[in-house]
FIFI-912088 format. One line per field, with one value per residue: residue in three letters; x, y, z of N, C-alpha, C, O, CB in turn. Coordinates in steps of 0.1 Angstrom, whole numbers, plus 2048, in hexadecimal, padded with zeros to 3 digits. Glycine has a CB too. Layout:
rest = ALA:... .
n_x = X:... .
n_y = Y:... .
n_z = Z:... .
ca_x = X:... .
ca_y = Y:... .
ca_z = Z:... .
c_x = X:... .
c_y = Y:... .
c_z = Z:... .
o_x = X:... .
o_y = Y:... .
o_z = Z:... .
cb_x = X:... .
cb_y = Y:... .
cb_z = Z:... .
END
This chain:
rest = UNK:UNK:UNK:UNK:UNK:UNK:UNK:UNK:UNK:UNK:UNK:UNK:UNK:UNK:UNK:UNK:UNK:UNK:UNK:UNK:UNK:UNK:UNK:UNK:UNK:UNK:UNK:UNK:UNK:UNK:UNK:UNK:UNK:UNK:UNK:UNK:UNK:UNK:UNK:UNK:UNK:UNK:UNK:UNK:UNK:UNK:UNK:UNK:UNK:UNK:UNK:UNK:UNK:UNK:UNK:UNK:UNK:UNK:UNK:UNK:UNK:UNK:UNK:UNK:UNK:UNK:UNK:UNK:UNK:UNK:UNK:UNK:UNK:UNK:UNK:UNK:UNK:UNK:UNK:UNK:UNK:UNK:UNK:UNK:UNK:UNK:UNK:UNK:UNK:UNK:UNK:UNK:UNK:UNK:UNK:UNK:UNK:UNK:UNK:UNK:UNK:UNK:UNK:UNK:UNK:UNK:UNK:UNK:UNK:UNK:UNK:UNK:UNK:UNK:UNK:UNK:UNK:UNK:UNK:UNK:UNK:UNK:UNK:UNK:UNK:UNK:UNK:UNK:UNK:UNK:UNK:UNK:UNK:UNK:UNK:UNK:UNK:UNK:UNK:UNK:UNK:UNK:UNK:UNK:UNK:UNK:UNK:UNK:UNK:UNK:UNK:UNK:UNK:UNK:UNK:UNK:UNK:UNK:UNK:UNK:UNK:UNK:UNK:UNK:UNK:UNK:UNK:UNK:UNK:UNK:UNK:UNK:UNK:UNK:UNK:UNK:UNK:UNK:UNK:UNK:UNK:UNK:UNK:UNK:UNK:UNK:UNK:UNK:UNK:UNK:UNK:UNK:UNK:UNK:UNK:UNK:UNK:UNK:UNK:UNK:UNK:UNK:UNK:UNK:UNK:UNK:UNK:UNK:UNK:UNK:UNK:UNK:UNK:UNK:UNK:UNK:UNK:UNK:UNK:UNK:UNK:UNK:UNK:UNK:UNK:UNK:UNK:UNK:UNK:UNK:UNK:UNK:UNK:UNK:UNK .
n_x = 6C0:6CA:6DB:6E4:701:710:720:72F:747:751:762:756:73E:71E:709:6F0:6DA:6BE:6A4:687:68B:6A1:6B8:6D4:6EC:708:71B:712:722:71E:712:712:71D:732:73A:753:74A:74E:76B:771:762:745:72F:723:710:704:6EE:6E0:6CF:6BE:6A5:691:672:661:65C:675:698:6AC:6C8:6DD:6FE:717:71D:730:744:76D:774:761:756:759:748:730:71A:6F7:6E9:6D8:6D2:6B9:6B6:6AE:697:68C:679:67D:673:676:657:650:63C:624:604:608:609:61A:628:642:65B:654:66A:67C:690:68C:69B:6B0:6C5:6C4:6BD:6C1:6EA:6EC:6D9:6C5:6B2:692:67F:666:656:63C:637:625:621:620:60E:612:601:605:5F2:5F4:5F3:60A:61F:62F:641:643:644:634:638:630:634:640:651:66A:681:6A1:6B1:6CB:6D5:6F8:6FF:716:711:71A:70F:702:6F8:6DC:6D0:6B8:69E:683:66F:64F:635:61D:5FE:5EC:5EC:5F0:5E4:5E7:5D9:5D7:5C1:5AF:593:583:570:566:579:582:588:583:591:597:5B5:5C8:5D9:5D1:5C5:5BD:5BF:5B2:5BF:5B2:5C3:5BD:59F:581:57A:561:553:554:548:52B:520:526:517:4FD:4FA:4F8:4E1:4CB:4CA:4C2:4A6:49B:49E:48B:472:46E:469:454:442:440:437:419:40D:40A:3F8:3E6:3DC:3D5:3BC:3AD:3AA .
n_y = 80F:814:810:80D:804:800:7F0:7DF:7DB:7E2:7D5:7BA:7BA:7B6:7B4:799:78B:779:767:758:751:744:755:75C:76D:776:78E:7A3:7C2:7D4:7F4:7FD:809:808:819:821:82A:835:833:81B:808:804:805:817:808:80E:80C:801:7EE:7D4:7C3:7A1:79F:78B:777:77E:781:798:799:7AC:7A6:791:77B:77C:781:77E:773:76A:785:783:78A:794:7AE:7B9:7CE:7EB:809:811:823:828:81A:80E:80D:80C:82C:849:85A:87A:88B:8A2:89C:884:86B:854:832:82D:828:81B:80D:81F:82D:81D:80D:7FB:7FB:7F4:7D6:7B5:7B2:797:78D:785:798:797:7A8:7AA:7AD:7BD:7C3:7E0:7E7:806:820:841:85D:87C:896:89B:882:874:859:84B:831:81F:812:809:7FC:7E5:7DC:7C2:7B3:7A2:795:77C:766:751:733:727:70B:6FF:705:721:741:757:773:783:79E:79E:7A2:79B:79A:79D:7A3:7AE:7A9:7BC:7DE:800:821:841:85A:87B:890:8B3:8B6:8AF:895:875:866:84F:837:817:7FE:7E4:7D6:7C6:7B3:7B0:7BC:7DF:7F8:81A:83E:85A:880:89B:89C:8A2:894:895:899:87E:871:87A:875:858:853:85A:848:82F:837:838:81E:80E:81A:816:7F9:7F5:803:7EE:7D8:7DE:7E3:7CA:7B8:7C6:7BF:7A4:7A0:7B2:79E:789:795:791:773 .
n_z = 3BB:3DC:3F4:416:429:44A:455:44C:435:412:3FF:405:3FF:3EB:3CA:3C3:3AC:3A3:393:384:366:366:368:379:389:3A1:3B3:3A3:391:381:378:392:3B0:3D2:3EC:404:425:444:448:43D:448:448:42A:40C:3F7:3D2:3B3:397:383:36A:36D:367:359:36E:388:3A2:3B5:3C8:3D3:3EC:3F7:40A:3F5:3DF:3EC:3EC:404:41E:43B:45B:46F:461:45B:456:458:452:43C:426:40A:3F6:3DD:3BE:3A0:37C:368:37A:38B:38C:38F:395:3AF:3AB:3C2:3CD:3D2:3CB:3D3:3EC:3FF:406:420:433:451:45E:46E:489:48E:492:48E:47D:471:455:43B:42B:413:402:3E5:3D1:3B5:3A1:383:377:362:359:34B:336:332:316:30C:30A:319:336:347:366:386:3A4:3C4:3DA:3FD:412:431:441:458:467:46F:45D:455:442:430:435:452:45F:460:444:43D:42D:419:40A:3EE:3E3:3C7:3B9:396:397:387:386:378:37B:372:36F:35F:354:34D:343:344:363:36E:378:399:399:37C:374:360:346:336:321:32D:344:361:363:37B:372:380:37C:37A:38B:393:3A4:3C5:3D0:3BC:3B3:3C9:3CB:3B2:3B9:3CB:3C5:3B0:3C1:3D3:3C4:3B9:3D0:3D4:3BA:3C2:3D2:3CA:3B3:3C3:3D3:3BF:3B3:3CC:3C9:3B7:3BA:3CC:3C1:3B1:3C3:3C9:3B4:3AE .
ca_x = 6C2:6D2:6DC:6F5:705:716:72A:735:751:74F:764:74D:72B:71F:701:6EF:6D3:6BA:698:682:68D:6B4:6C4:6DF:6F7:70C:722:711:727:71A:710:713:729:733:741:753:745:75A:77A:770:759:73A:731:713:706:6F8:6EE:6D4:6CF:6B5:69E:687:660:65F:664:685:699:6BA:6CA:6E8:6FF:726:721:738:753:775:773:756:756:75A:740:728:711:6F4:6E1:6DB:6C5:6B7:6B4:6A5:69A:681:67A:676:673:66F:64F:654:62E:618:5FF:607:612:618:62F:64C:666:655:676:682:68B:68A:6A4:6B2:6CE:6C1:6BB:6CE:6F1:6ED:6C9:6C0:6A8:68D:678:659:650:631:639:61F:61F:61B:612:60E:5FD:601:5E4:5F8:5F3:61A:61B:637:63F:64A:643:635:635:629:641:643:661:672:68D:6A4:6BF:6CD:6E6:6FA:701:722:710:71E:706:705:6EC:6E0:6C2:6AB:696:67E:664:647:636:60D:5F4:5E3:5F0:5EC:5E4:5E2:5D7:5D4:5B6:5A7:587:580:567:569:58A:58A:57F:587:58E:59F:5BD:5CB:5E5:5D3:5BC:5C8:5B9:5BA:5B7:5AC:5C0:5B8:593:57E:57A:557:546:54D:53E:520:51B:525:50F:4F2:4F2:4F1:4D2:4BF:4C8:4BC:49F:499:499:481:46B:466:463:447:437:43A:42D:40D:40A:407:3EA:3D8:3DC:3CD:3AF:3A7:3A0 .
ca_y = 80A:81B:80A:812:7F6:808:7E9:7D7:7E0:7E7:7CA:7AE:7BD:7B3:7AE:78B:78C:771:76B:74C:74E:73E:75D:75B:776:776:796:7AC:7CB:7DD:803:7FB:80F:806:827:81E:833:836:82D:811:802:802:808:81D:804:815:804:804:7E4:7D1:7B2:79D:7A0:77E:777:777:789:79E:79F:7B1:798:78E:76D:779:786:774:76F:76E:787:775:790:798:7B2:7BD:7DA:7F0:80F:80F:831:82D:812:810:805:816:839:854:867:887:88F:8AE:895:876:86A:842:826:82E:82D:813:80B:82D:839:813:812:7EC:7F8:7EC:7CA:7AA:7B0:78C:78B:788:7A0:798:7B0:7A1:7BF:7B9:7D0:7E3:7F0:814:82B:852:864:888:89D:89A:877:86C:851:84B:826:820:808:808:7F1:7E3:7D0:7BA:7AE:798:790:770:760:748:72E:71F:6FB:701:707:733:74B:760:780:78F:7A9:79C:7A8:78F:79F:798:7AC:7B3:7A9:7CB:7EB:80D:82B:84D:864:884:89A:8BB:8B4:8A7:88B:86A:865:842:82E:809:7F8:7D6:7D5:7B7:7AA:7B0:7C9:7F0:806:82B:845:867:889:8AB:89B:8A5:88C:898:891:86D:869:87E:86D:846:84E:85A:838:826:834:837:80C:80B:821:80B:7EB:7F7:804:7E5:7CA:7E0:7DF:7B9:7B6:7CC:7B9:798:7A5:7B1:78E:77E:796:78C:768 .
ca_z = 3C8:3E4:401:420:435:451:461:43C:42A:403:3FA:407:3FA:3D8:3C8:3BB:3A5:39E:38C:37F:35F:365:36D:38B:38D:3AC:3B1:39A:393:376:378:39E:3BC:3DC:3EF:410:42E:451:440:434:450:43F:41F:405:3E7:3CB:3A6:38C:379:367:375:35C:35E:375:395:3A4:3C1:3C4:3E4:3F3:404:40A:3F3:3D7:3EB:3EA:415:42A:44C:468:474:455:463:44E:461:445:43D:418:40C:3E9:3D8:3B9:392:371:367:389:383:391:38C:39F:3AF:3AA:3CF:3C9:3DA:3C1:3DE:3F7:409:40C:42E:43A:459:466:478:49A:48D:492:482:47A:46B:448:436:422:412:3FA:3E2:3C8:3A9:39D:373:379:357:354:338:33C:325:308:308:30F:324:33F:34D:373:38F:3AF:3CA:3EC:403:422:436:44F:460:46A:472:454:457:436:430:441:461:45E:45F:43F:441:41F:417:400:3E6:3DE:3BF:3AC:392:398:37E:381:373:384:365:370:359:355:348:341:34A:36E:36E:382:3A0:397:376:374:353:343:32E:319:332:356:367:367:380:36E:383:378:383:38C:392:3B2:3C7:3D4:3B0:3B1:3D4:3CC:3AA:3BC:3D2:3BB:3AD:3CD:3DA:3B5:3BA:3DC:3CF:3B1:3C7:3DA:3C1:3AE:3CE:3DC:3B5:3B2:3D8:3CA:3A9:3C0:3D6:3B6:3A9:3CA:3CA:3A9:3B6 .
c_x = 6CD:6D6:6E9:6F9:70F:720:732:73C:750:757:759:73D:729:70E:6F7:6DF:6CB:6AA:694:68B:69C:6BC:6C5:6EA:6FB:717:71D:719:726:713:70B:71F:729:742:744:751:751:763:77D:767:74E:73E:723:711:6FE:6F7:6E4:6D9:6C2:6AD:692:679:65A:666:671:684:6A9:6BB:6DB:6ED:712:728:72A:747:75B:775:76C:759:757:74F:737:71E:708:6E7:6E4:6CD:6C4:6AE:6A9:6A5:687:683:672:678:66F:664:64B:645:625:60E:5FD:614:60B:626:63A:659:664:65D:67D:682:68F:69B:6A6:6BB:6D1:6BD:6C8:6D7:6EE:6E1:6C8:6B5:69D:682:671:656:647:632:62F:61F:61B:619:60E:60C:5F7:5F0:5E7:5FA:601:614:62E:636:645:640:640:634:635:63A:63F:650:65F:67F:694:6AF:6BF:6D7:6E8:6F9:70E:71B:716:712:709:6F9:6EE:6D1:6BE:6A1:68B:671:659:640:627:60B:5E9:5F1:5EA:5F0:5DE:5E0:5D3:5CB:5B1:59C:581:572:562:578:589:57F:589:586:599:5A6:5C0:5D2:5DF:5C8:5C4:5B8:5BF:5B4:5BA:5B3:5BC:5A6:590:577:56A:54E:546:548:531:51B:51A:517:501:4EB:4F0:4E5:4CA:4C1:4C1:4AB:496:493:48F:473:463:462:454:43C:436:42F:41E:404:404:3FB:3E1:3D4:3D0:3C1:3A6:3A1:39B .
c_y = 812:819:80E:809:7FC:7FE:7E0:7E1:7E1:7D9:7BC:7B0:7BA:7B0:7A3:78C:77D:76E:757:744:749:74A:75D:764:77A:785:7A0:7BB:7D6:7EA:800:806:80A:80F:81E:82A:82E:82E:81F:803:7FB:809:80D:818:80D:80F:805:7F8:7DD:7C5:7AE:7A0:795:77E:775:77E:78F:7A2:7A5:7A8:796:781:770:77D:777:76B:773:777:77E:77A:79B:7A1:7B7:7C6:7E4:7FB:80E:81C:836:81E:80F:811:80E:81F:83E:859:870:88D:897:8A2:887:86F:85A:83B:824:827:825:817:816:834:828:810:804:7EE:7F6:7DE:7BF:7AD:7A4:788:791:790:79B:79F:7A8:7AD:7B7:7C5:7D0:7EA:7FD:81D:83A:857:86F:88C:89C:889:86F:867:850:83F:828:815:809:801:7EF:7DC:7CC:7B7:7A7:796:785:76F:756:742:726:710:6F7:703:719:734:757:76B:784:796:7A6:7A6:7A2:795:793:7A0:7AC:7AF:7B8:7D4:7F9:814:832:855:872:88C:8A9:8BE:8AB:8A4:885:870:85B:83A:820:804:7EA:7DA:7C8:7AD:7AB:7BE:7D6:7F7:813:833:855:871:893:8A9:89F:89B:88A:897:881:867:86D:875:859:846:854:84C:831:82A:833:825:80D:80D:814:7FF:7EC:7F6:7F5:7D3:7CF:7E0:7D2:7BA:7BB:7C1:7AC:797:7A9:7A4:788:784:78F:77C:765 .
c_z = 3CF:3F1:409:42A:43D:458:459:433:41D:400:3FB:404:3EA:3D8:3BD:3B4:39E:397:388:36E:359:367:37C:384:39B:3AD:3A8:397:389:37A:38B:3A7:3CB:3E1:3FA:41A:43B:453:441:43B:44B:429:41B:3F6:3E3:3BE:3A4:382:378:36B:366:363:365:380:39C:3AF:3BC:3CE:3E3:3FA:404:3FE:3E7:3DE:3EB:3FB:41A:436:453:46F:46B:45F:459:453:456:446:42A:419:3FD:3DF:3CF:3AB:389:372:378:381:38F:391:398:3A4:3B0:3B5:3D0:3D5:3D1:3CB:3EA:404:40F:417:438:441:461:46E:487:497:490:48C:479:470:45C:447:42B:420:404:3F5:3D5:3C3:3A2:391:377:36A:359:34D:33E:32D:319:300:305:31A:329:34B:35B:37D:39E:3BA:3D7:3F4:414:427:444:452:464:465:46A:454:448:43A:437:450:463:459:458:43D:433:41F:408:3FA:3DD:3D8:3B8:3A4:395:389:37A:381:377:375:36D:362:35C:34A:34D:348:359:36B:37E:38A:399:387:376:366:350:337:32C:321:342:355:366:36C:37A:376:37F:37F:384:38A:3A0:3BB:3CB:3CB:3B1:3BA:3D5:3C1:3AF:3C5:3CF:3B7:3B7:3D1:3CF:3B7:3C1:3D9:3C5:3B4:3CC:3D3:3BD:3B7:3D0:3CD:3B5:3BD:3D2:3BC:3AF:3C5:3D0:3B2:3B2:3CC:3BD:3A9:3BD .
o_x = 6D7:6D4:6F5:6F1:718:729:73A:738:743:74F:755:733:730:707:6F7:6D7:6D1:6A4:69C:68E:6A0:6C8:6BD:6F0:6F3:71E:726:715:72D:70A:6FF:729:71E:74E:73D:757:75B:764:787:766:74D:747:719:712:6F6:703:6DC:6E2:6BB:6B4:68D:676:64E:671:678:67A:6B0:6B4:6E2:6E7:717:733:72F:752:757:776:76B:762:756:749:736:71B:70F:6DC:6EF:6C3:6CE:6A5:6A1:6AF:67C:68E:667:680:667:664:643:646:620:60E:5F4:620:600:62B:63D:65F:66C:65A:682:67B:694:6A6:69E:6BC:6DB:6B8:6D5:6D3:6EE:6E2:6CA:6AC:6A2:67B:677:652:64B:630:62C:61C:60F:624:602:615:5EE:5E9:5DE:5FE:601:60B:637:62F:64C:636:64A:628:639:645:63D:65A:657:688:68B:6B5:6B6:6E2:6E0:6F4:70F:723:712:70B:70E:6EF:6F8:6C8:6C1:69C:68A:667:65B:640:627:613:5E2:5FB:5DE:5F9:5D4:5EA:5CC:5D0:5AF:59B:57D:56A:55D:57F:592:573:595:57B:5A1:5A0:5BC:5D2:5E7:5C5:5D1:5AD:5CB:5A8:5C6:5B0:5B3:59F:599:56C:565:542:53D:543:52A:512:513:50F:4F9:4E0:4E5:4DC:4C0:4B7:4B5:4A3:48E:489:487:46A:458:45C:44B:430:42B:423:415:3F8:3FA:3F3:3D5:3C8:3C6:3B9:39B:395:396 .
o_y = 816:821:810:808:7FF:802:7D8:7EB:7E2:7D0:7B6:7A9:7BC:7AD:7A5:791:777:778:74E:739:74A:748:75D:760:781:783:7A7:7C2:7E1:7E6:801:80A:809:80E:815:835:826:824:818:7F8:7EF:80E:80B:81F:813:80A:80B:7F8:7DD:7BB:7B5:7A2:794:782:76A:782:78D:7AB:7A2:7A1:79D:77C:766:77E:76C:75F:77F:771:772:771:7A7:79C:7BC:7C2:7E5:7FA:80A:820:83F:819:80E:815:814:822:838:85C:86C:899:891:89B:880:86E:855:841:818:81E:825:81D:817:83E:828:811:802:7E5:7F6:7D9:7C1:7AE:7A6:77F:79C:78F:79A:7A0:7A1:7B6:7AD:7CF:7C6:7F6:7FE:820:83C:857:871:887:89B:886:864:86A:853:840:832:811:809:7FD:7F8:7D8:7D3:7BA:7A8:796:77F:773:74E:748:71F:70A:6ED:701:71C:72D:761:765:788:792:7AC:7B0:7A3:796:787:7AA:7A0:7B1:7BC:7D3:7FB:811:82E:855:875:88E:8AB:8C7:8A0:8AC:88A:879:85C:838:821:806:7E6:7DF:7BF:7A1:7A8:7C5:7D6:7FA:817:834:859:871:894:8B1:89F:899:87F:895:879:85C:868:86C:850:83E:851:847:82B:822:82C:81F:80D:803:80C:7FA:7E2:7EE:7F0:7C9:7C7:7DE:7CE:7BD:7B4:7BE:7A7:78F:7A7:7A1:783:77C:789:779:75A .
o_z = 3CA:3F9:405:434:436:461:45E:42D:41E:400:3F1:407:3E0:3E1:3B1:3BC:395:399:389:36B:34E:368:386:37A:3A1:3A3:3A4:3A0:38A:381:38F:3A1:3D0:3DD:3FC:417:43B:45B:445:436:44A:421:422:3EB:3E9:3BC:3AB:37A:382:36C:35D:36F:363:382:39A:3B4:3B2:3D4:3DA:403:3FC:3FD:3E4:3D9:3EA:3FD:41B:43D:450:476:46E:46A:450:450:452:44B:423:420:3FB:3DA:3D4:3A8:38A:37B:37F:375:398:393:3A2:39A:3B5:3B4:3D1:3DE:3CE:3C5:3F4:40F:41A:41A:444:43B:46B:477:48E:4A1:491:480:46C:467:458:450:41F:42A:3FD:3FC:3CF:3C9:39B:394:37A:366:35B:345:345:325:311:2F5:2FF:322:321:355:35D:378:3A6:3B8:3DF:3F1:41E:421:44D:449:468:45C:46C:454:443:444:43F:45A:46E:451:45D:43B:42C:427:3FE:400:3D0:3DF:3B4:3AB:391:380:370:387:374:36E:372:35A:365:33F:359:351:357:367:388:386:390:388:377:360:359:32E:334:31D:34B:34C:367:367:37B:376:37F:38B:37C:383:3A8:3B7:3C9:3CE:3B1:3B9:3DD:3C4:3AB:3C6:3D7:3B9:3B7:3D3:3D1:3B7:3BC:3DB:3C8:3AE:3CB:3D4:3C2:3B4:3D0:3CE:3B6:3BB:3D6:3BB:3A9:3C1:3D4:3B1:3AE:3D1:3BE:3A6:3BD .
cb_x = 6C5:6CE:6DB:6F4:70E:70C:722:726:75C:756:770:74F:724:72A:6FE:6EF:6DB:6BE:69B:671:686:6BA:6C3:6E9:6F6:711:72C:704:730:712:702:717:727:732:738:75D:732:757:788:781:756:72B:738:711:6FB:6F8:6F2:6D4:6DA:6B7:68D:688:656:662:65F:694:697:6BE:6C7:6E5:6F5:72C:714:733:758:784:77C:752:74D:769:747:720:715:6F4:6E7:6DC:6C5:6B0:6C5:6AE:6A3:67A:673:66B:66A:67B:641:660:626:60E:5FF:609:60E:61C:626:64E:666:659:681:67F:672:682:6A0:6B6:6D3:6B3:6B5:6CD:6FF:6EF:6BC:6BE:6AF:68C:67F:64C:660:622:645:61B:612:627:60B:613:5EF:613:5E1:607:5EB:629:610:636:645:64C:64D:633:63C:616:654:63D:66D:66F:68B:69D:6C3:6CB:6E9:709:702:72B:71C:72C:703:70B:6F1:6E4:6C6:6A2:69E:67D:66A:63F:63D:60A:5EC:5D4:5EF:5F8:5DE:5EB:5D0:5DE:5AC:5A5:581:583:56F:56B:590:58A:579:57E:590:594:5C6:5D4:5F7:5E8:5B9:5D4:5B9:5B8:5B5:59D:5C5:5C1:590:576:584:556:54A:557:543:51E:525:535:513:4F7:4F9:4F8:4CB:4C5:4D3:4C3:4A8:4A2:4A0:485:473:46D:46C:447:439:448:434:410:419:40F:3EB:3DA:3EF:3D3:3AC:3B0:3A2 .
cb_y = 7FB:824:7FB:821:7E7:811:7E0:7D0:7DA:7F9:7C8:7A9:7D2:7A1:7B4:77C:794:76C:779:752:756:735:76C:744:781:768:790:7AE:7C8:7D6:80A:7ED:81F:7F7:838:817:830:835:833:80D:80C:80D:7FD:831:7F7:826:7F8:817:7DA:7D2:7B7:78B:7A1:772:772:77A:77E:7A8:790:7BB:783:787:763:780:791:77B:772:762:78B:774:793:78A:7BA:7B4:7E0:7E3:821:800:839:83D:808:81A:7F5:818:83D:864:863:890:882:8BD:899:871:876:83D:818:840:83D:808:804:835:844:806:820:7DF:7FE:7F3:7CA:79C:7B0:784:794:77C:7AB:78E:7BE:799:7D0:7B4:7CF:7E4:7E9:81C:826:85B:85A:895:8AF:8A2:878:876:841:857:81B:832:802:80E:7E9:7D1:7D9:7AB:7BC:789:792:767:75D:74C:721:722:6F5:711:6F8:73A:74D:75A:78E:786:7BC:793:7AE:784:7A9:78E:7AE:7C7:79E:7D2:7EA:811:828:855:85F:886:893:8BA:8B0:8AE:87F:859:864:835:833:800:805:7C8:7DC:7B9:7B1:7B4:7C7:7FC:806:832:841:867:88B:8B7:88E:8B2:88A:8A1:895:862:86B:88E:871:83F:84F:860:82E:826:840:840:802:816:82D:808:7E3:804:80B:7E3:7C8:7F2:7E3:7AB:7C0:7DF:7B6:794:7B0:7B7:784:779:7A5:78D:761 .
cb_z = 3C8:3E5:400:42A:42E:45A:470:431:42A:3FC:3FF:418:3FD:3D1:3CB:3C8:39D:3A5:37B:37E:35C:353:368:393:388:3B0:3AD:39B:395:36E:368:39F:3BE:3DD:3F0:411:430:45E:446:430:458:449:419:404:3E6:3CA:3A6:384:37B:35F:38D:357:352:36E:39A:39A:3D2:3B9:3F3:3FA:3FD:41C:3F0:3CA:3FA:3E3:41F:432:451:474:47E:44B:46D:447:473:438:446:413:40B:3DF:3E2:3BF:393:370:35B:390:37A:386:388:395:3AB:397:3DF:3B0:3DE:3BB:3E3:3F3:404:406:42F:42F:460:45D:477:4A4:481:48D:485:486:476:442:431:41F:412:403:3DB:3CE:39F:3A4:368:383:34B:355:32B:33D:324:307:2FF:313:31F:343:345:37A:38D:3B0:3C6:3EC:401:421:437:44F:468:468:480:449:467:42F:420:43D:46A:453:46B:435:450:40C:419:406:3DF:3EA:3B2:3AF:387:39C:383:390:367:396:356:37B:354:358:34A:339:33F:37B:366:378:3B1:3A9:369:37C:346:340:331:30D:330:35F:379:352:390:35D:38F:37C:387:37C:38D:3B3:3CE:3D9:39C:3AE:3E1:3CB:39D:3C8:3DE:3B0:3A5:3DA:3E4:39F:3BF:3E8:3C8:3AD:3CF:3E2:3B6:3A0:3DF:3E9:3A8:3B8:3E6:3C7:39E:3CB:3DF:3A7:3AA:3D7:3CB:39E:3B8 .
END
């Protein structure tokens, strides 16, 4: 994660960490940084830590500091943010990086962030049959103004996951085939798809079998239909 808060100081930023399975960490600080930017104005979170395989969220927020702002602002650009191994791969142009590039600093200072990301199992298996795990994922978002139980308005940027039932498998092959085959693994669907294949065989071959169907149907309605009409001369 890589995030830049341009109007929040480094002392009052932290981040809280939570999941289905009873973990709450508030403050997280472990293989974390918080750089201060225009002496000491804002500030540039960066960290790398682990989440369970169940839903949870991990937001960015003031709630561990020791004193609230009086004027929490959370207009923020998010520069990099994304799970698992990188794969660096010729080809393989996926949703590693979603958020990357995503730019709030015209929003409400005051307005909370939430971002909804659906994590998708990513594997890579180059020719040599190594495989290479990583994650890619979709994401939504909104905006709003949140007031505590105190009646103060505290602003944080959400991260609110879950993980996909299907599994994305690229592979890589030799022999160009199929672009896409479809198959079932033990824990969930995995679409695998095929590279260095040409995309123009699987639409000449898809669409081979569509018309030999079409073909086909045709064929044996207009034999019934003939088979009927023999039938009714015969009586």
């Amino acid at each position: 994660m890589f995030v830049t808060l341009l109007s929040l100081p480094p002392a009052v930023v932290g981040l809280d960490i939570q999941d289905e399975m009873g973990r709450h960490e508030v403050g997280h600080i472990d293989n974390s940084m918080r750089i201060p930017l225009n002496n000491g104005v804002g500030c540039r979170f960066e960290g790398q830590f682990s989440i369970n395989k169940v839903p949870g969220n991990f937001h960015v927020s003031t709630h561990s500091a020791t004193a609230q702002p009086q004027n929490p602002d959370m207009t923020h650009v998010i520069h990099k943010l994304s799970f698992g191994d990188t794969l660096q791969v010729q080809n393989v142009h996926g949703a590693f990086n979603a958020l990357g590039g995503a730019d709030r600093l015209t929003s409400n200072p005051l307005a909370s962030h939430d971002y909804i990301l659906k994590i998708v199992p990513t594997v890579y298996e180059d020719k040599s049959g190594k495989q290479r795990y990583s994650y890619q994922y979709t994401v939504a978002n909104k905006e709003y103004v949140a007031y505590s139980h105190t009646g103060r308005i505290i602003p944080a940027i959400w991260f609110r996951y879950d993980l996909s039932p299907i599994t994305v498998k690229y592979t890589e092959r030799r022999q160009p085939l199929y672009r896409f085959i479809t198959t079932v693994s033990g824990r969930g669907a995995c679409c695998e798809l095929l590279l260095l294949a040409p995309q123009p065989i699987c639409a000449i071959i898809g669409g081979t079998f569509t018309v030999a169907g079409i073909l086909d149907s045709c064929i044996f309605t207009a034999s019934e239909a003939w088979k009927k009409i023999q039938l009714g001369k015969m009586h």
